[in-house]
N, C-alpha and C positions, 0 to 999 in steps of 0.2 A: 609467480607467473607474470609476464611482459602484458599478459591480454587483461590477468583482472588489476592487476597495478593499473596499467590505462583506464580503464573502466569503476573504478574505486574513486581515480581522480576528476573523470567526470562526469562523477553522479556527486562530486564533492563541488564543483562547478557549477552545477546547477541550483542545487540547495545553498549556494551561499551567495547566489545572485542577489544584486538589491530587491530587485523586483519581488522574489523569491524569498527572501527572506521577512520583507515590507507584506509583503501579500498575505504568508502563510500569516504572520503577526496579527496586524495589526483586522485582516477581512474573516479570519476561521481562529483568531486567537491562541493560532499554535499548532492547531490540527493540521493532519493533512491529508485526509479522508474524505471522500461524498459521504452525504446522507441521505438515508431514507423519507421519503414521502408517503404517507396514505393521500388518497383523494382530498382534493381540499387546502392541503396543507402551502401554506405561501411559501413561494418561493425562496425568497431572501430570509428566510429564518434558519440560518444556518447552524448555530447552536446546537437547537434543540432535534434538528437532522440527524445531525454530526450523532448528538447521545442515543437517538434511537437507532442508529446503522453501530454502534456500537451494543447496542443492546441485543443484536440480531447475532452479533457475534460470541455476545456470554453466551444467549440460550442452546446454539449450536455445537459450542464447545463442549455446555453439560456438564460441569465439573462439578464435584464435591467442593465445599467450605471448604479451605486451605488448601488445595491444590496447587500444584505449582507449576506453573504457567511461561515458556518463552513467548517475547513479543517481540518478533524479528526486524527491527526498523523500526523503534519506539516513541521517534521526534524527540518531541515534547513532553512525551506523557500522558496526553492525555486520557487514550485508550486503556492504556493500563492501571490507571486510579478510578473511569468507570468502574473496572474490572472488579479491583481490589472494593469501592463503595459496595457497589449493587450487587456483584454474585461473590462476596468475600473469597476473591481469591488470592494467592504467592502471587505476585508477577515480577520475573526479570524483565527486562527491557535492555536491548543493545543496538546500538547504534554506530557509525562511521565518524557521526559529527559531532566535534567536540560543544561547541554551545547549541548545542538542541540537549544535550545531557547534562551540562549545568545548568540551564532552566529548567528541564525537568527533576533532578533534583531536587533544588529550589523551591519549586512547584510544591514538590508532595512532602518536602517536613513544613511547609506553610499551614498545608491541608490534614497535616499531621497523620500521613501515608507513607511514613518513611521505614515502617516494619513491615509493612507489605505488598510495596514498592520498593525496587533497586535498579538501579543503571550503571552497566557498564559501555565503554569501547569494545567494538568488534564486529567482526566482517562475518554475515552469516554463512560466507563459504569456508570459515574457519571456525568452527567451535569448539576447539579443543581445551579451551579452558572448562569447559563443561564435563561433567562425567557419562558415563554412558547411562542411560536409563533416567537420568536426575528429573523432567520433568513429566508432569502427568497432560499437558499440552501445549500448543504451541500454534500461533498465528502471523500471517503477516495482511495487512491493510494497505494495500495498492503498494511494496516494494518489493514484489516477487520479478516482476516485470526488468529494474533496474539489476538483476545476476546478471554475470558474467557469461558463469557457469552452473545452469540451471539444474543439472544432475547433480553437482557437487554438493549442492546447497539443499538438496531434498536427504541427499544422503545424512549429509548432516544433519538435518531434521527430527531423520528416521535412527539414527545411532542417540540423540540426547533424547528422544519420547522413550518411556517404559512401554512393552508391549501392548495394545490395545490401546498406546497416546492417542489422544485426537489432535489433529491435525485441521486447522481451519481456517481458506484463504481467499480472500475477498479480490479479486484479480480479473484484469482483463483479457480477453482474447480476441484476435481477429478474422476477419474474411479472408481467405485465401486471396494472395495477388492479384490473381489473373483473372478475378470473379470483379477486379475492383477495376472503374473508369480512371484513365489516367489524371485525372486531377484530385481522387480521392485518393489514390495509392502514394500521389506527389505530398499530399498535406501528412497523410500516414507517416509514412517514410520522414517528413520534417519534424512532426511529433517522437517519433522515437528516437533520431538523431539528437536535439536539440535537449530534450529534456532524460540523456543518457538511458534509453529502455532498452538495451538490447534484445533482451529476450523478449519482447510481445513480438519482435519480425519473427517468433518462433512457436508461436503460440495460435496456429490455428484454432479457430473452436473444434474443440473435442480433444486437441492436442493433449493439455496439462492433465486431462485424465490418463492418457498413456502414460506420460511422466510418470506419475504417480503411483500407477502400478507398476512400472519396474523399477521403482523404489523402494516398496515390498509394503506400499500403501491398501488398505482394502480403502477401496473412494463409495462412498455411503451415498451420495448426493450432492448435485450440479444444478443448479438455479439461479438461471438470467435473471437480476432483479435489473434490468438495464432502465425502464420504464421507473421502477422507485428513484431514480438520483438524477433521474433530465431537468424535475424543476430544476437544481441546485448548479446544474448546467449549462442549462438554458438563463441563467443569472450572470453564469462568468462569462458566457459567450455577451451579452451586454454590457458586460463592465469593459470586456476586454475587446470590445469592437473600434473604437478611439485609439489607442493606445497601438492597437495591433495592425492599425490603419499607417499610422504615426511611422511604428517605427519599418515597416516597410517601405516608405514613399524616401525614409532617410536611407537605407540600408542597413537598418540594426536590426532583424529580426531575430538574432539571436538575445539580444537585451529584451522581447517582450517574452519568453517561452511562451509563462503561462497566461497569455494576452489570446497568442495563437494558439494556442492549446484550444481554450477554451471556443474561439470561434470558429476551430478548421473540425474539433470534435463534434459541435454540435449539429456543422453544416453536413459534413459524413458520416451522420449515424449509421449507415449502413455497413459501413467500414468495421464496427467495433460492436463486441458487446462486453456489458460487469456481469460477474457472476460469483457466486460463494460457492465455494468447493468445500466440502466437508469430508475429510478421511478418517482412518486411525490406521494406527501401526500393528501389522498383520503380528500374529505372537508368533 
């Protein structure tokens, strides 16, 4: 299809930006996930965030020892060898990009994860290399937003989980248009553009629960953790205040995405919330 071949290629665009690639490296070491906060917790400890907003993700999945696990938009990896450590689980991982998959490769026979971690290429609006039923569940962390075609990609979700799979997705949603002042709608609309999300312009809150049930998802629970990842936030919106300054005043705001990202999301919280979706696949 003409729409997700466009959209394939710029969300490949995105991720292969300097910035983008210098950033996700070299400030979150590969991730590309918020993280959790409890009270207290400093801000700039990104790390140990990152492992406990992945830790929020085993518990909700719930899976038995060896399980076997899609991670739809895998990076780097590093989601998916928590996984495999802390809740012994199978996890495939599949991704668009080709060096986010040979680092994480890489990554886990280093970590010596490489029988229960694997990485393939692949577009989660095509799974057909998959069998039907083959995994026990399945997750995406903030790349639900970058579909095309958001029904296609649940479908397939819902064809690779065994019946009663759980389905578990860490995603944003936003305010209705016309509920938003025209300078939060204008930053909106640049964030989604710029950093290829089509589907969050589709994604009212309450939206993706629809999705989800006419995908023949039972949706268990929906919980704004918006409040748990502002520290982590409210960091990039700092780092990225300079820069997003910078390349505005030249004309390149498409060279800072995630400069502006961070400082037009924090200034319009109102605009957006995170939240964890937890389903499974109706038998």
């Amino acid at each position: 299809m003409p729409e997700r071949d466009a959209n394939i290629k710029a969300v490949l665009r995105y991720y292969d930006r300097t910035e983008s690639r210098l950033g996700y490296l070299y400030l979150l070491h590969g991730t590309k996930h918020f993280g959790w906060y409890e009270a207290g917790d400093p801000g700039w400890r990104f790390s140990p965030a990152m492992r406990r907003m992945e830790h929020q993700l085993g518990r909700r999945l719930g899976l038995d020892a060896g399980s076997r696990v899609l991670d739809a938009g895998c990076g780097m990896g590093e989601v998916a060898r928590t996984l495999a450590t802390d809740f012994t689980l199978d996890v495939t991982g599949i991704d668009i990009l080709d060096f986010n998959l040979d680092e994480a490769r890489r990554r886990s026979e280093k970590s010596g994860l490489a029988d229960r971690t694997r990485f393939v290429e692949c577009d989660y609006h095509d799974l057909s290399q998959f069998a039907d039923g083959q995994f026990d569940g399945a997750y995406t962390m903030e790349t639900f937003v970058h579909a095309a075609d958001p029904e296609r990609v649940l479908a397939e979700f819902h064809r690779v989980l065994r019946p009663g799979g759980r389905l578990v997705m860490f995603e944003y949603s936003r305010t209705p248009e016309e509920l938003l002042d025209p300078a939060a709608r204008a930053a909106f609309d640049a964030v989604c553009e710029l950093g290829a999300m089509p589907t969050w312009h589709r994604l009212n809150h309450g939206d993706l629960e629809g999705l989800l049930e006419s995908a023949s998802f039972k949706v268990e629970a929906v919980e704004d953790v918006t409040a748990r990842m502002l520290p982590m936030l409210r960091a990039f919106a700092l780092l990225g205040r300079l820069p997003y300054a910078t390349a505005r005043r030249l004309g390149k705001t498409a060279k800072a995405v995630n400069a502006m990202s961070g400082v037009e999301m924090w200034k319009h919280q109102d605009a957006w919330r995170y939240n964890i979706y937890t389903a499974a696949k109706k038998a």
